[in-house]
matplotlib code that plots the C-alpha trace (Angstrom):
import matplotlib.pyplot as plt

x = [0.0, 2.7, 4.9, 2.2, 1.5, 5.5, 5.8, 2.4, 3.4, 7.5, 5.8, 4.0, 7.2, 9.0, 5.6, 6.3, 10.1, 9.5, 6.8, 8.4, 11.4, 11.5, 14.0, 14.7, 12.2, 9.3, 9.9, 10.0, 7.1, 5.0, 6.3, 9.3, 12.8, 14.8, 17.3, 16.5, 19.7, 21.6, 22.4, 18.6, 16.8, 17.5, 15.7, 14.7, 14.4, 11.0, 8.2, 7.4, 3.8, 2.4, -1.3, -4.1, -4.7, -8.1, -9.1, -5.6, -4.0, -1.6, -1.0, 1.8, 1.8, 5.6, 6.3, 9.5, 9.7, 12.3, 12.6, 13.1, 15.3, 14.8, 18.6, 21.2, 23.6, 21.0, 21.4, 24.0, 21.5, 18.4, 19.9, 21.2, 17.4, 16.5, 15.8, 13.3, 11.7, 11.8, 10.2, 7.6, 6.3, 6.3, 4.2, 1.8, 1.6, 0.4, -1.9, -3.0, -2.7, -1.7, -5.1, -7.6, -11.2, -12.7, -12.6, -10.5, -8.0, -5.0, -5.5, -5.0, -1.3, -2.1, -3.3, 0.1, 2.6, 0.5, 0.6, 5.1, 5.6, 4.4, 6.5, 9.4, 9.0, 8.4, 11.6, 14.5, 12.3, 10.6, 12.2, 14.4, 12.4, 10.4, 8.1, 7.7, 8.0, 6.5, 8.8, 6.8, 3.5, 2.9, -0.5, 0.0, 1.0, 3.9, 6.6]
y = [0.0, 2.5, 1.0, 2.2, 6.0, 6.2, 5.6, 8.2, 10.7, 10.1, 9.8, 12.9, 14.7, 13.3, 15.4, 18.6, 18.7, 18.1, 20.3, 23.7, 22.9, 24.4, 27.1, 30.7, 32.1, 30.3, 31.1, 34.8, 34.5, 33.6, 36.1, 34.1, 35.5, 33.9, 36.1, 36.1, 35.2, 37.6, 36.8, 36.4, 39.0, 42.8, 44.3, 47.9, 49.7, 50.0, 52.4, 54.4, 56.5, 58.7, 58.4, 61.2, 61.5, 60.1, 62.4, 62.9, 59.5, 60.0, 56.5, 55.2, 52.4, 50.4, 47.9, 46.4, 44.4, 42.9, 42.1, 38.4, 39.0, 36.4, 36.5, 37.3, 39.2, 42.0, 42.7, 45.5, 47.2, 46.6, 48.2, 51.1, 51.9, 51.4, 55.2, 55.4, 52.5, 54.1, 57.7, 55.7, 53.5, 56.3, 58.5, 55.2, 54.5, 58.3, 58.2, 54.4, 55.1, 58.8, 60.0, 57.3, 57.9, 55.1, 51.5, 49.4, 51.8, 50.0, 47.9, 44.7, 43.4, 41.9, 45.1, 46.6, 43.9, 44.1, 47.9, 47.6, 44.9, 47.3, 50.0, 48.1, 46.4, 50.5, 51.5, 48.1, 46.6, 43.3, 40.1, 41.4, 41.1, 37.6, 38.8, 40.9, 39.7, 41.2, 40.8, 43.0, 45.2, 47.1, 49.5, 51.3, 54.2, 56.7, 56.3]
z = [0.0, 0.6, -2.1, -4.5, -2.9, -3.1, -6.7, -7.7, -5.2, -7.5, -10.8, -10.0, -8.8, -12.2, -14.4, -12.1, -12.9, -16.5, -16.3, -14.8, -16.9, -20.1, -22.1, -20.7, -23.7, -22.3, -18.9, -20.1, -21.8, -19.3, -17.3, -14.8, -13.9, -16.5, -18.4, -22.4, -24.9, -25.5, -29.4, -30.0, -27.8, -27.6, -24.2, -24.0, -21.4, -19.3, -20.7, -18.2, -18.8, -16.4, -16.5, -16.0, -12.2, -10.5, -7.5, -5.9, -6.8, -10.0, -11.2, -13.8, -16.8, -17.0, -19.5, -20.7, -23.7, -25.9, -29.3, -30.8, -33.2, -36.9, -37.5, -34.9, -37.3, -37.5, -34.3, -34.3, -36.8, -34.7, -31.8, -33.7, -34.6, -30.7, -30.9, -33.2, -32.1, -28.1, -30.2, -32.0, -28.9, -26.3, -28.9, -29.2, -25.1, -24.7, -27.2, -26.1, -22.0, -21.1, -21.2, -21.5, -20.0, -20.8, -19.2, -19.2, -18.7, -20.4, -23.4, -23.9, -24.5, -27.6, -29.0, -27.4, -29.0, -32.2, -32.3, -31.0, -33.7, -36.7, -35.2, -34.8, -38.8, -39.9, -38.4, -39.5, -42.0, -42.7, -41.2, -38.7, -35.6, -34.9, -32.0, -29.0, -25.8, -22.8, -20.1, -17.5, -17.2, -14.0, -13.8, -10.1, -7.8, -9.3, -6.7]

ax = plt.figure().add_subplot(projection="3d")
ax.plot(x, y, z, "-o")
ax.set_aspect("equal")
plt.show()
């Protein structure tokens, strides 16, 4: 009898292991601490947008993302467009977040990464960048 509940309760131990193990890009994905590759991911800095105060409570929008690149050699010339790219989204997040009246307050992060990836594919060109990943997204009190 405890034979048996030693080998489920190991079996199931064995399907947790292999289950939280998995590459650094899907652990950032799904929002864990593992550091993205350095060859294939360039990381931005956090977004920072102030958003229009409620009553006497001034709240902020962050959000970090990085860009999966398609080939690593382009990434010298990705990171030399980082500027524009930094321009372009900050000019979206205001229009998107700044001063938003209606609910929900932030849009979804589809419609973000959707609305970042065109951006991104304006400014270095087509086949350059794979994806976005979200690395973070914080809605809360400016410190």
């Amino acid at each position: 009898m405890f034979r048996s509940v030693g080998k489920i309760i190991c079996a199931m131990a064995v399907c947790v292991a292999f289950a939280m193990s998995g590459s650094p890009v899907h652990a950032a994905a799904k929002g864990g601490k593992a550091r993205l590759s350095a060859n294939l991911f360039v990381s931005m800095q956090p977004f920072n947008i102030p958003m229009m105060p409620i009553g006497d409570e001034k709240r902020q929008f962050t959000l970090v993302v990085a860009l999966e690149l398609a080939d690593s050699d382009e990434r010298d010339y990705v990171r030399s467009r980082l500027p524009v790219i930094r321009s372009k989204t900050y000019d979206l997040l205001f229009r998107l977040i700044a001063y938003r009246m209606q609910e929900p307050l932030i849009p979804s992060t589809a419609l973000i990464k959707a609305k970042i990836m065109d951006i991104t594919t304006h400014a270095v060109g087509e086949d350059k960048v794979a994806s976005i990943i979200v690395q973070q997204v914080y809605h809360g009190r400016t410190p």
